[in-house]
MDTraj code that builds the backbone (N, CA, C; nanometers):
import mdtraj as md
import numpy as np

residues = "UNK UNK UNK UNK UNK UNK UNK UNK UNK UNK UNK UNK UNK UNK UNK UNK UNK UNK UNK UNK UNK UNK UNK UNK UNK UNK UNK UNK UNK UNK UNK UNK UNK UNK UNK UNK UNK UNK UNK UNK UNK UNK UNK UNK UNK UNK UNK UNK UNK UNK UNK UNK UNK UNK UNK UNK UNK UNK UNK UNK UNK UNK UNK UNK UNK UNK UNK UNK UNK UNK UNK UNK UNK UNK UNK UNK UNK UNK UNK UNK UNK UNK UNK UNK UNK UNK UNK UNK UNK UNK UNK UNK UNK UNK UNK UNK UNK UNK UNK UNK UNK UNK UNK UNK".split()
xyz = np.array([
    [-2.1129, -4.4224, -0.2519],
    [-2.0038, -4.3647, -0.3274],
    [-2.0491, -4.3583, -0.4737],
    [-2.0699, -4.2584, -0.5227],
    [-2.1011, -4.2370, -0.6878],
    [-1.9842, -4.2820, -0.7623],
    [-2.0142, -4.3140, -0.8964],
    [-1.9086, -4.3151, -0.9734],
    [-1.7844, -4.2277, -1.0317],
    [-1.8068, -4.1116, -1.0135],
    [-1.6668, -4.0033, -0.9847],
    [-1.5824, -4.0644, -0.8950],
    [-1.6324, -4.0232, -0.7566],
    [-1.5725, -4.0675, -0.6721],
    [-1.4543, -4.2465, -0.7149],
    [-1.4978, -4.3064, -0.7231],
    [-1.4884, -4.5094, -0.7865],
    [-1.3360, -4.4577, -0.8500],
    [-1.3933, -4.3410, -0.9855],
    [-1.2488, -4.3441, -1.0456],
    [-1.1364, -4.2419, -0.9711],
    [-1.2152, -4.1950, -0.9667],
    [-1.1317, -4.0775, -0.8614],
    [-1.0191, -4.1445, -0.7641],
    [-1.0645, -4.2545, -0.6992],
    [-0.9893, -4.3421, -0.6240],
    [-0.8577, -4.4715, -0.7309],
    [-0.9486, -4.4925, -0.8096],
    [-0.8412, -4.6066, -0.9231],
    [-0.8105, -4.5036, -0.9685],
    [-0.7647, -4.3723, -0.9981],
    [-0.7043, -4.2883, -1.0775],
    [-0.5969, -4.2585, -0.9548],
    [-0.6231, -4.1835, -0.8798],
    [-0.5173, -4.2361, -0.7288],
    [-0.4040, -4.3172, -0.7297],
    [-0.5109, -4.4919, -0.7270],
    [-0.4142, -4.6037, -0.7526],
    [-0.3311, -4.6037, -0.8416],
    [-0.3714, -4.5942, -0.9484],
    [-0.2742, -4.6087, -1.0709],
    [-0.1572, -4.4434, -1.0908],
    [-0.1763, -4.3595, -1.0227],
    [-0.0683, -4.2778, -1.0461],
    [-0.0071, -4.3137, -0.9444],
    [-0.0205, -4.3726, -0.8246],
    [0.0459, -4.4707, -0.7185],
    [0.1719, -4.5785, -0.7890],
    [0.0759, -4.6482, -0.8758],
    [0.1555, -4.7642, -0.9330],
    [0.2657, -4.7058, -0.9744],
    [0.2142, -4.6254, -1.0968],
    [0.3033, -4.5835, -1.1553],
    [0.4334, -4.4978, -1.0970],
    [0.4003, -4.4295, -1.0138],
    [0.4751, -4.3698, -0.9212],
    [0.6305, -4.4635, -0.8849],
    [0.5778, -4.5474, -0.7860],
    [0.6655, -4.6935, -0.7666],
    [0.7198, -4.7042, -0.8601],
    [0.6221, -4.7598, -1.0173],
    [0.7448, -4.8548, -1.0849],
    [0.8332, -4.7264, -1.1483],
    [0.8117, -4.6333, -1.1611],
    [0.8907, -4.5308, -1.2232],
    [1.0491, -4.5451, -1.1282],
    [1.0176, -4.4665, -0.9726],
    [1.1280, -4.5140, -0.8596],
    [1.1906, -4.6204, -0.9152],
    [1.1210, -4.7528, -0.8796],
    [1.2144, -4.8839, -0.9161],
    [1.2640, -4.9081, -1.0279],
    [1.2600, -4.8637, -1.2012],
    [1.3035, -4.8330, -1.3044],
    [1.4412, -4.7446, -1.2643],
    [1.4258, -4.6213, -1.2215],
    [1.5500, -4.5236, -1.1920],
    [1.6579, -4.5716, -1.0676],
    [1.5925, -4.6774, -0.9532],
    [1.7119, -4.7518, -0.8672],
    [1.7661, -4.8651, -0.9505],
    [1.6804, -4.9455, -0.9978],
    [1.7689, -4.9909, -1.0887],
    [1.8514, -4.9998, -1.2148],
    [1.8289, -4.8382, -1.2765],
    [1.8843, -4.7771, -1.3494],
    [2.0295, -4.7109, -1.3017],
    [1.9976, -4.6627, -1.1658],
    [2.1392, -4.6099, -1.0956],
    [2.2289, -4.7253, -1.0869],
    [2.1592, -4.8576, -1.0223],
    [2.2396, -4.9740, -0.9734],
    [2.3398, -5.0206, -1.0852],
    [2.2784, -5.0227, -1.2255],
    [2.3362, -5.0671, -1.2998],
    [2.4230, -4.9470, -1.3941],
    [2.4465, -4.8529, -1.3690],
    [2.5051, -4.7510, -1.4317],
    [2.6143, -4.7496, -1.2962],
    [2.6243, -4.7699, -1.1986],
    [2.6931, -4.7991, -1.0885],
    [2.7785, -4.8656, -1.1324],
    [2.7192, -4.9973, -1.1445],
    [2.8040, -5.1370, -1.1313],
    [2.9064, -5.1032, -1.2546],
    [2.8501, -5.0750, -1.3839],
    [2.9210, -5.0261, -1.5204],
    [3.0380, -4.9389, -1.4808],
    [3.0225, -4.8501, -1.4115],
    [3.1206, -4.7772, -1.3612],
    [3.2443, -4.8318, -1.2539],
    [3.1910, -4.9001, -1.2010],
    [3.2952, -5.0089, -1.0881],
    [3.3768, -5.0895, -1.1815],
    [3.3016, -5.1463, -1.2863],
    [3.3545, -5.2252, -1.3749],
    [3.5062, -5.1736, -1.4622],
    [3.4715, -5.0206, -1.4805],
    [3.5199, -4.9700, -1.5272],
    [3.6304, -4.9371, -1.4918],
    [3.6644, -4.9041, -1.3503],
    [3.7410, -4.8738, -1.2936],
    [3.8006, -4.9517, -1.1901],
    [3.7887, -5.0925, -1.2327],
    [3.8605, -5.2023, -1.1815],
    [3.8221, -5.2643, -1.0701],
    [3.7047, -5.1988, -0.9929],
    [3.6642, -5.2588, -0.8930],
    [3.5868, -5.3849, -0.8691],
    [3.5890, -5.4727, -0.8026],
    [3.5101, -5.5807, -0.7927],
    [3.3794, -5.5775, -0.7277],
    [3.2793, -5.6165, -0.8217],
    [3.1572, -5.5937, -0.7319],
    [3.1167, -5.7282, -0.6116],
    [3.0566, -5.6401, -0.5338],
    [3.0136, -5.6449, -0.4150],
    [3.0119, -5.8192, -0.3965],
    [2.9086, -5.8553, -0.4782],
    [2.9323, -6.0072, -0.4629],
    [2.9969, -6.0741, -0.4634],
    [3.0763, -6.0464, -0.6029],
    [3.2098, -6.1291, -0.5734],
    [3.2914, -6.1133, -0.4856],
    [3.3159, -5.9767, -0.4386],
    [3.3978, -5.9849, -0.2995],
    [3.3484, -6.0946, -0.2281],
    [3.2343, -6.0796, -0.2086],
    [3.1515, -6.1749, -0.0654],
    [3.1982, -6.3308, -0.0990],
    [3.2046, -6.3155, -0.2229],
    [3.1754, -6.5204, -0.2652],
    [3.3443, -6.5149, -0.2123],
    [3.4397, -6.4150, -0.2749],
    [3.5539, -6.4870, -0.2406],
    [3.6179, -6.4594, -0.1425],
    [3.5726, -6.3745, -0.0148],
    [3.5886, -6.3772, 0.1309],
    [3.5124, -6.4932, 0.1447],
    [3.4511, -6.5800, 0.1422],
    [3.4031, -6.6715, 0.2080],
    [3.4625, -6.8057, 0.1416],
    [3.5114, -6.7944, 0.0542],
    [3.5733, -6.9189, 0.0070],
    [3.7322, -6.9172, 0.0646],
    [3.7830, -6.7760, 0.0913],
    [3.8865, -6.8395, 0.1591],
    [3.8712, -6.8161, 0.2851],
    [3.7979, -6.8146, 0.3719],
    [3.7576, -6.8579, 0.5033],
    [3.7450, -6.9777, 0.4934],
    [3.6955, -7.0403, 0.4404],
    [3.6061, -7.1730, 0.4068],
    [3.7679, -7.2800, 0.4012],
    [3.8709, -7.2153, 0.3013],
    [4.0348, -7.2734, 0.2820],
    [4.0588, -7.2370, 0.4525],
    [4.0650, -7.1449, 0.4956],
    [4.1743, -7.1301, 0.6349],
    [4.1567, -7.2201, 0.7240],
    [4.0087, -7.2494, 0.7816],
    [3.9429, -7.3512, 0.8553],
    [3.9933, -7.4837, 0.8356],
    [4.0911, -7.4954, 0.8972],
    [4.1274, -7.6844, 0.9103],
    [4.0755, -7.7769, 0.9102],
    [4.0198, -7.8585, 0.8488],
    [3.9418, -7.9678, 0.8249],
    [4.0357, -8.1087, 0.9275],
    [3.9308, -8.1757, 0.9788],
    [3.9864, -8.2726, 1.0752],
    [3.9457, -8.3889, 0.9702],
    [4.0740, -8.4480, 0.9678],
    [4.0948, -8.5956, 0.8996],
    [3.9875, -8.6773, 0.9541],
    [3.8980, -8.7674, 0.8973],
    [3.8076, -8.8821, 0.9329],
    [3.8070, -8.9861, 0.8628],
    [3.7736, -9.0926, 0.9220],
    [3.7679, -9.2191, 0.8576],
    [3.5942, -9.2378, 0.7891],
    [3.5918, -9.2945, 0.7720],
    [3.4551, -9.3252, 0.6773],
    [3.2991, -9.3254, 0.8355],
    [3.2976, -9.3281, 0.9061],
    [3.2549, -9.3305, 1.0289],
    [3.2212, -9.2402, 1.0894],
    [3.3047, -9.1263, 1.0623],
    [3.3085, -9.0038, 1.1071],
    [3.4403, -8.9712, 1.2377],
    [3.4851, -9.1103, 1.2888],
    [3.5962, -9.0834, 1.3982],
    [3.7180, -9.0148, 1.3345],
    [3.7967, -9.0230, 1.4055],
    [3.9127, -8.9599, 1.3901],
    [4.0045, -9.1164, 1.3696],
    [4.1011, -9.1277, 1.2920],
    [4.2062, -9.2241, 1.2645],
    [4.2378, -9.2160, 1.4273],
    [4.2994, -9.3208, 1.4546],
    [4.4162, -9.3343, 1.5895],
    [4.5230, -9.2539, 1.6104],
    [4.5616, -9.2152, 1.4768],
    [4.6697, -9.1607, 1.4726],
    [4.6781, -8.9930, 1.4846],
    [4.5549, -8.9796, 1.3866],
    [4.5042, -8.8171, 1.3962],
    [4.4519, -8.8138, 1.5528],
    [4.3897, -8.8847, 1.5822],
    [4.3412, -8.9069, 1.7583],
    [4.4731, -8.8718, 1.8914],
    [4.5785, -8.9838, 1.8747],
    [4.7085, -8.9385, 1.9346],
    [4.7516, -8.7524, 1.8969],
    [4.7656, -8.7580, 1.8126],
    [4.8157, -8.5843, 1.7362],
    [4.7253, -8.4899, 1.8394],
    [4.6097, -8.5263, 1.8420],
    [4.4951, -8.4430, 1.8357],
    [4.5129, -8.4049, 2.0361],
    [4.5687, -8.5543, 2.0567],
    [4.5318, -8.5788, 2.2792],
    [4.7053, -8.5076, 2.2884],
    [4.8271, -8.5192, 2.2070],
    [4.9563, -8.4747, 2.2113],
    [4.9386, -8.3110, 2.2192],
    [4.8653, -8.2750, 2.1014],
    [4.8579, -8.1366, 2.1112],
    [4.7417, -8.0667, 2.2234],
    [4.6483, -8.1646, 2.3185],
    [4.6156, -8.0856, 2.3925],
    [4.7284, -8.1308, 2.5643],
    [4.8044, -8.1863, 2.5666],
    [4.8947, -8.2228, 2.6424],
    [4.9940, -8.1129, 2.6606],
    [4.9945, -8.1041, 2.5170],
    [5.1204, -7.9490, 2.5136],
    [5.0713, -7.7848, 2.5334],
    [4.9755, -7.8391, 2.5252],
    [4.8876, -7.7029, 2.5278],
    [4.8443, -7.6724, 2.6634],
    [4.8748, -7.7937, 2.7507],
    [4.8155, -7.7411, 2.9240],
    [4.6882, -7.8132, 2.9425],
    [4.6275, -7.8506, 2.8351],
    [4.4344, -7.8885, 2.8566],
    [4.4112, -7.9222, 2.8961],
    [4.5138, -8.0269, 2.8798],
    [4.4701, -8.2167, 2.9715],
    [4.6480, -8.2446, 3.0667],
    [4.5691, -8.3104, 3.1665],
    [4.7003, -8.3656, 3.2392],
    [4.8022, -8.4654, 3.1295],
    [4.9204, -8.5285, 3.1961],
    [5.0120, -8.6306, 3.1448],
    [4.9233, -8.7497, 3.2510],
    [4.8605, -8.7326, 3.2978],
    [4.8115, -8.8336, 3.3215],
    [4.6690, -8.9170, 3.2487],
    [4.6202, -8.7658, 3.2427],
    [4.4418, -8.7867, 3.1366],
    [4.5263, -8.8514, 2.9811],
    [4.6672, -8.7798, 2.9426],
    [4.6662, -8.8564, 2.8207],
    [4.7426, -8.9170, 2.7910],
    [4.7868, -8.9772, 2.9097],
    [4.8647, -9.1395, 2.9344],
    [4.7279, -9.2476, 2.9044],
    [4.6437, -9.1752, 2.9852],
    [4.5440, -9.3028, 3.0103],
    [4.4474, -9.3411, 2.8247],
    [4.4510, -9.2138, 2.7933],
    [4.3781, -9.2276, 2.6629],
    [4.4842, -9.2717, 2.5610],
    [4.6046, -9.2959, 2.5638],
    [4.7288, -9.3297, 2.4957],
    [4.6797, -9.4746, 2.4932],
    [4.6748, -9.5232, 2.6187],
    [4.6473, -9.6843, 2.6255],
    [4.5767, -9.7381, 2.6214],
    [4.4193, -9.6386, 2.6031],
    [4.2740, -9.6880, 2.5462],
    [4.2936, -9.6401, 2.3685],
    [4.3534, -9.5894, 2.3557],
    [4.3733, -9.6102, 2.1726],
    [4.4834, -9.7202, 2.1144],
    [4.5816, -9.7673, 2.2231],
    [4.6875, -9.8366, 2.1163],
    [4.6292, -9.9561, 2.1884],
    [4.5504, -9.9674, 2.3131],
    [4.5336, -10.1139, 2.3739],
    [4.4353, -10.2158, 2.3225],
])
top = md.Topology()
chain = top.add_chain()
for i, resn in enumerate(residues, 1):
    res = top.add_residue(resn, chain, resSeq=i)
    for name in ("N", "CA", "C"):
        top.add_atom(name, md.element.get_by_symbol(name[0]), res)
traj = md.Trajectory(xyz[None], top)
């Protein structure tokens, strides 16, 4: 390969480069002439939607009471065997018997 050729090829590359960073200059020129405009017109951007759909998902999700251990209190435990009693889950008999392995 002679030396024409050598630059001929890095002359290639570099209108390559440049090529790219030009593109990525003008997407992120749109992005942010975008966002300015959302701003503008009251909309919330994208992220923050996301952060605060997920923070109140994060609120709706019921958190189960625990003791330092990780169990459930006795009491949250009863609540917990009552409401699957009422619900059909478990027999009156399955949570008779676990009634008297928690208070016994």
């Amino acid at each position: 390969m002679d030396a024409l050729s050598v630059y001929a090829v890095l002359f290639a590359a570099l209108l390559a480069i440049a090529a790219v960073v030009y593109l990525a200059r003008g997407i992120r020129f749109e992005a942010a002439r975008k966002a300015e405009a959302d701003r503008e017109a009251g909309v919330e951007p994208l992220t923050m939607r996301i952060a605060r759909a997920a923070s109140e998902i994060k609120r709706a999700i019921p958190r189960q009471p625990t003791l330092a251990g990780g169990r459930l209190s006795t009491a949250d435990e009863l609540r917990k065997w009552t409401a699957l009693r009422e619900e059909g889950l478990v027999s009156e008999e399955e949570f008779l018997k676990m009634r008297e392995k928690l208070l016994g």
